[in-house]
Every structure is written in C-alpha cells, then in structure tokens.
C-alpha positions, 0 to 999 in steps of 0.5 A, a space after each residue: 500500500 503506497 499513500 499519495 498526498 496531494 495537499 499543493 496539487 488538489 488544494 491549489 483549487 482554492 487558493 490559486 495554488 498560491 500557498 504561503 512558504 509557512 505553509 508550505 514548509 511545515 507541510 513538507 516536514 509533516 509528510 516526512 516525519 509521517 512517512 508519507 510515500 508519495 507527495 504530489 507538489 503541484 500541476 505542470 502547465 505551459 503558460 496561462 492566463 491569469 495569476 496561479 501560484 507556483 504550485 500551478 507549474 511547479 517548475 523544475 527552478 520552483 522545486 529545486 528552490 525548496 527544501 525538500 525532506 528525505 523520505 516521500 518520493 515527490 512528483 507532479 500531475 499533467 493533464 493529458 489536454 495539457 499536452 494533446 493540445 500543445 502547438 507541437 507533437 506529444 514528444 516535443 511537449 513532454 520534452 518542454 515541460 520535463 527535464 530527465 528524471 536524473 536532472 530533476 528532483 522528482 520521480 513520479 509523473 501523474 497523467 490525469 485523463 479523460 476516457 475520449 483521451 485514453 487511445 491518445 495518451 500511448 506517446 505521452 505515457 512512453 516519453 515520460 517513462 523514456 525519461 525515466 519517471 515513474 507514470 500513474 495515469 488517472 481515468 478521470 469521471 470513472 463513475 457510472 461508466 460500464 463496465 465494458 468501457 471501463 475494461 475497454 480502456 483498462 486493455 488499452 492502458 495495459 499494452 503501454 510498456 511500463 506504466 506504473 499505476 492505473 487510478 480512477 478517480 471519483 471526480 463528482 464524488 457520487 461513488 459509494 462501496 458498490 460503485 468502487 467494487 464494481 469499476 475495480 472488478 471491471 478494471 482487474 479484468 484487464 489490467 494487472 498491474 497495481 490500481 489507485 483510487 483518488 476520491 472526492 468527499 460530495 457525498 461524505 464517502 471518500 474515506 470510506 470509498 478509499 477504505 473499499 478500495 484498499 480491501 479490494 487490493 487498490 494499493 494507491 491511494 490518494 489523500 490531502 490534508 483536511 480533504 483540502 481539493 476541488 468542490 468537496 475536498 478529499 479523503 483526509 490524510 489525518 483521517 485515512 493515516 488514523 483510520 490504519 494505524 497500528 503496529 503493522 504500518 509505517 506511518 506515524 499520523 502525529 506530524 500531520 495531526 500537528 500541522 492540521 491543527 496549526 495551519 489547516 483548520 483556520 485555512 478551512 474555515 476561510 476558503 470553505 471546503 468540505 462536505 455540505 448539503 449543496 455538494 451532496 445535491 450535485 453530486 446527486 445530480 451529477 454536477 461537477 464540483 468546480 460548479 458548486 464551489 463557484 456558486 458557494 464562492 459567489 457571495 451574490 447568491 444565497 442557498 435557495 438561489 444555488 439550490 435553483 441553479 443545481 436544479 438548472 444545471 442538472 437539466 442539461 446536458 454535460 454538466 459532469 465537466 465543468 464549462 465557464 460559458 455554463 457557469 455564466 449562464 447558471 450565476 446569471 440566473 439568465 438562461 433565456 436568449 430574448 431580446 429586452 421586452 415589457 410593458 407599460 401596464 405599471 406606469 403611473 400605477 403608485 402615483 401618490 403612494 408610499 411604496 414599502 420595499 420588503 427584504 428577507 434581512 434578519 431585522 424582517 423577523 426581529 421587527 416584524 409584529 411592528 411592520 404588520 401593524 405598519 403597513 395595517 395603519 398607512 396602507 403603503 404599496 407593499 412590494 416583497 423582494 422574492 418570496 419573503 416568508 417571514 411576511 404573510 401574503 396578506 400584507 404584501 401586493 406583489 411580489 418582485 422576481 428578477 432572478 429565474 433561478 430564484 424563482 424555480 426554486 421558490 416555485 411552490 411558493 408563488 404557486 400558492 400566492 394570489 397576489 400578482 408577480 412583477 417579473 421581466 417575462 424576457 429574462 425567463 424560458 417559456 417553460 418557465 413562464 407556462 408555470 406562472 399560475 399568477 397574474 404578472 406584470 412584465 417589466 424589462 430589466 436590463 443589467 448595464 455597467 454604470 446606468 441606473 434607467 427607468 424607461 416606460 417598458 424597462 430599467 437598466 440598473 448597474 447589478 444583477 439585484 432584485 433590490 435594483 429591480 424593485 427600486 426602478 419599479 417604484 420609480 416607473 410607478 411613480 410613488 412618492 416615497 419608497 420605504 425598505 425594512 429588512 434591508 440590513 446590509 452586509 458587512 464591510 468588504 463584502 462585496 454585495 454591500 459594495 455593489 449597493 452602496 454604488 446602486 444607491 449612489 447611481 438611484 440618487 443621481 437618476 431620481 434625486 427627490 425620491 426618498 429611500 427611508 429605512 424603517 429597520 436599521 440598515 448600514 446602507 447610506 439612506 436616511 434611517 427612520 423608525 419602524 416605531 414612529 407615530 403617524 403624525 
C-alpha cells in the first residue's frame, strides 16, 4: 500500500495554488516525519492566463528552490489536454515541460485523463517513462461508466510498456462501496498491474470509498490534508493515516495531526471546503464540483438561489465537466436568449403612494409584529423582494422576481400566492413562464455597467439585484416615497454591500427627490427612520 498526498496539487483549487512558504514548509516536514510515500507538489502547465501560484507549474527552478525532506518520493500531475493540445507533437511537449528524471528532483509523473483521451495518451505515457519517471495515469469521471468501457480502456492502458499505476478517480464524488467494487472488478479484468483510487468527499464517502478500495487490493491511494481539493475536498490524510494505524504500518499520523491543527483548520474555515448539503445535491445530480464551489464562492447568491441553479444545471446536458460559458449562464440566473421586452401596464400605477420595499434581512423577523401593524395603519404599496416568508401574503401586493433561478426554486411558493408577480417575462424560458399560475406584470430589466434607467417598458440598473429591480419599479410607478425594512446590509468588504452602496449612489443621481427611508436599521447610506414612529 503506497499513500499519495496531494495537499499543493488538489488544494491549489482554492487558493490559486498560491500557498504561503509557512505553509508550505511545515507541510513538507509533516509528510516526512509521517512517512508519507508519495507527495504530489503541484500541476505542470505551459503558460496561462491569469495569476496561479507556483504550485500551478511547479517548475523544475520552483522545486529545486525548496527544501525538500528525505523520505516521500515527490512528483507532479499533467493533464493529458495539457499536452494533446500543445502547438507541437506529444514528444516535443513532454520534452518542454520535463527535464530527465536524473536532472530533476522528482520521480513520479501523474497523467490525469479523460476516457475520449485514453487511445491518445500511448506517446505521452512512453516519453515520460523514456525519461525515466515513474507514470500513474488517472481515468478521470470513472463513475457510472460500464463496465465494458471501463475494461475497454483498462486493455488499452495495459499494452503501454511500463506504466506504473492505473487510478480512477471519483471526480463528482457520487461513488459509494458498490460503485468502487464494481469499476475495480471491471478494471482487474484487464489490467494487472497495481490500481489507485483518488476520491472526492460530495457525498461524505471518500474515506470510506478509499477504505473499499484498499480491501479490494487498490494499493494507491490518494489523500490531502483536511480533504483540502476541488468542490468537496478529499479523503483526509489525518483521517485515512488514523483510520490504519497500528503496529503493522509505517506511518506515524502525529506530524500531520500537528500541522492540521496549526495551519489547516483556520485555512478551512476561510476558503470553505468540505462536505455540505449543496455538494451532496450535485453530486446527486451529477454536477461537477468546480460548479458548486463557484456558486458557494459567489457571495451574490444565497442557498435557495444555488439550490435553483443545481436544479438548472442538472437539466442539461454535460454538466459532469465543468464549462465557464455554463457557469455564466447558471450565476446569471439568465438562461433565456430574448431580446429586452415589457410593458407599460405599471406606469403611473403608485402615483401618490408610499411604496414599502420588503427584504428577507434578519431585522424582517426581529421587527416584524411592528411592520404588520405598519403597513395595517398607512396602507403603503407593499412590494416583497422574492418570496419573503417571514411576511404573510396578506400584507404584501406583489411580489418582485428578477432572478429565474430564484424563482424555480421558490416555485411552490408563488404557486400558492394570489397576489400578482412583477417579473421581466424576457429574462425567463417559456417553460418557465407556462408555470406562472399568477397574474404578472412584465417589466424589462436590463443589467448595464454604470446606468441606473427607468424607461416606460424597462430599467437598466448597474447589478444583477432584485433590490435594483424593485427600486426602478417604484420609480416607473411613480410613488412618492419608497420605504425598505429588512434591508440590513452586509458587512464591510463584502462585496454585495459594495455593489449597493454604488446602486444607491447611481438611484440618487437618476431620481434625486425620491426618498429611500429605512424603517429597520440598515448600514446602507439612506436616511434611517423608525419602524416605531407615530403617524403624525
């Protein structure tokens, strides 16, 4: 049995592999001091764009460059598109990126691969080993593949001259004991050679799937410290090394315990990776994970509204690779191709009329019997900010939807609400609006950097936000005065607080003698009023 760890390479996902030397440094004494066999340092790439941190490329400069302890035997990964895609035959790219295994100070190469890239791979498996490296060649997104697939090109991989270790990873994290049983049986009935499991912790089963593994007779297998890696994260080595230790094994976990509690566990708390229920629904959906943890990363977007684009990514085709067009299609919560479209029919429709704008921000349950009796005594125009549940539908006449996503999956909610919808019916599919049993008004919404416009059929506002949204309709409808309550704001540096605190600057200089008044205390820059105050 042979543990990988691959901490700087699976966990640069989160940190643009820009780890501290602090880090990096304690890191590599725990792996030797815990006996470790292999240490994966980074990926090998050709130049991209953007800023990534060393251990992006790990260069052979960047790697002769730190002190390496006695002990693991070190190495990289390449993607096999990384290589198939260069501008120059497989031989030249390989040459490019790797010295001779004698001139360099790591021993192991990683292949990671898709199965279409498998039949390919032959000449890059054969330069690497001509140089004299130990080569492991990861079948990526093994799961759910049949068994004939995966036998298939198992037969392929084994009539490569030398080839080391033959892995299958878990990149959705969807696997369970069946499902590893079942693909290391397809892979044994042609390949012979020793096996490796890589898993990801979407479900809560990659140490238990590595378990599985090891009982199966898989002898590689990978882990990193706190599971820190894509989406989810892995198996963890403090786990998998507590887990094995006795008398039998070399390992000592004491080191690696250490530095867990030293520097990992603060690193997890600030970058957030680790098992949740929204990993766990797409894995279920077979969504790849680098979708979940750019939507858990976006602080735009809370967890009903992620919950509705899971929903929209599992209804499409291709979403187990992760694509950044998609991804801009899921964020954006506008999935629809139509051109701005609206209408009029609220035009001058709050003429004279308080409208009260009503957010779902903890101050919303905390002042709540007050806001009842509020809107009870001045009657204002009363406009929800999505499906805000903490305020009966009776209080409230419409209801403001500029997300679709939001609005899928809030969907049994609206289904219930007699009041009218106002919502850009362009911004929506035609399946989506055959399913507004409610009336609704179709107003445009427009999102365009650095304008704040209200138009007879449409707004154009600086940011994706329905409070946007909601405060160009109060403009369009001609009210006189706009109150808000739970509208609490964010704290300093996030930056939807700063996205508003510009929307509401852009608001003041296109309608500056319409008052916003907050009712409930907000740290936004509007004039704050009373929730208590008499109607004098």
């Amino acid at each position: 049995m042979y543990i990988l760890d691959c901490t700087l390479r699976d966990g640069g996902y989160y940190n643009n592999w820009d780890f501290s030397p602090e880090v990096v440094t304690a890191y590599l004494a725990a792996m030797a001091a815990a006996k470790i066999d292999y240490v994966e340092l980074g990926l090998r790439n050709f130049p991209k764009p953007g800023f990534d941190g060393p251990f992006a490329y790990t260069t052979e400069a960047f790697i002769k460059s730190l002190n390496l302890p006695a002990g693991p035997t070190y190495g990289v990964m390449v993607d096999a598109k990384t290589i198939l895609d260069a501008p120059m035959s497989i031989e030249q790219a390989v040459d490019a990126l790797f010295a001779d295994a004698v001139q360099s100070p790591i021993d192991l190469v990683r292949v990671a691969a898709h199965f279409h890239e498998v039949e390919k791979s032959e000449a890059i498996v054969h330069a690497l080993k001509a140089k004299g490296y130990i080569v492991g060649y990861n079948l990526m997104q093994a799961g759910g593949k049949p068994d004939a697939i995966i036998a298939e090109k198992a037969a392929i991989a084994a009539k490569w001259n030398g080839l080391d270790s033959l892995y299958f990873a878990d990149s959705l994290g969807n696997m369970d004991a069946e499902e590893v049983t079942r693909i290391v049986k397809a892979l044994r009935t042609q390949w012979q050679g020793d096996i490796g499991i890589h898993t990801h912790n979407n479900m809560g089963k990659a140490l238990d799937n590595t378990i599985t593994a090891k009982s199966l007779g898989v002898t590689w297998l990978d882990v990193t410290v706190t599971g820190m890696g894509r989406g989810a994260g892995n198996a963890q080595t403090e786990s998998l090394l507590a887990v094995i230790d006795n008398d039998t094994t070399p390992y000592q976990p004491s080191a690696v315990y250490e530095l867990v509690i030293r520097h990992f566990e603060q690193m997890q708390k600030d970058y957030g990776w680790g098992s949740s229920l929204l990993y766990f629904l797409g894995a279920q959906n077979d969504v790849h994970p680098t979708y979940i943890q750019n939507l858990i990363s976006n602080k735009h977007y809370g967890t009903e509204e992620i919950v509705g684009a899971i929903n929209y990514l599992s209804q499409l085709e291709g979403t187990t690779s992760y694509n950044g067009d998609v991804m801009e299609s899921a964020i954006s919560f506008d999935t629809s191709t139509k051109a701005i479209s609206g209408t009029d029919k609220l035009l001058g429709k709050f003429k004279d009329k308080e409208v009260l704008i009503v957010s779902n921000g903890p101050s919303l349950k905390r002042y709540l019997p007050a806001i009842e009796a509020y809107i009870q005594d001045r009657q204002p125009i009363v406009i929800a900010i999505n499906a805000v549940s903490t305020l009966a539908s009776r209080f409230v006449n419409y209801y403001c939807v500029s997300h679709n996503s939001k609005f899928l999956s809030e969907h049994d909610v609206y289904k219930n609400l007699k009041q009218p919808l106002i919502m850009p019916a362009h911004r929506f599919t035609d399946e989506e609006l055959s399913n507004v049993s409610n009336e609704f008004f179709d107003y445009g919404l427009n999102i365009e950097a650095d304008d704040f416009i209200v138009k007879d059929n449409y707004c154009s506002v600086p940011y994706d936000l329905t409070a946007a949204y909601a405060l160009a309709i109060a403009v369009h409808a001609q009210a006189t005065h706009v109150s808000v309550v739970g509208v609490d704001g964010y704290e300093r540096g996030d930056i939807r607080q700063t996205e508003m605190i510009d929307l509401l600057a852009k608001f003041k200089s296109f309608a500056p003698t319409l008052q916003i008044t907050a009712l409930t205390p907000t740290s936004y820059p509007i004039l704050q009023g009373s929730i208590y105050a008499p109607n004098l």
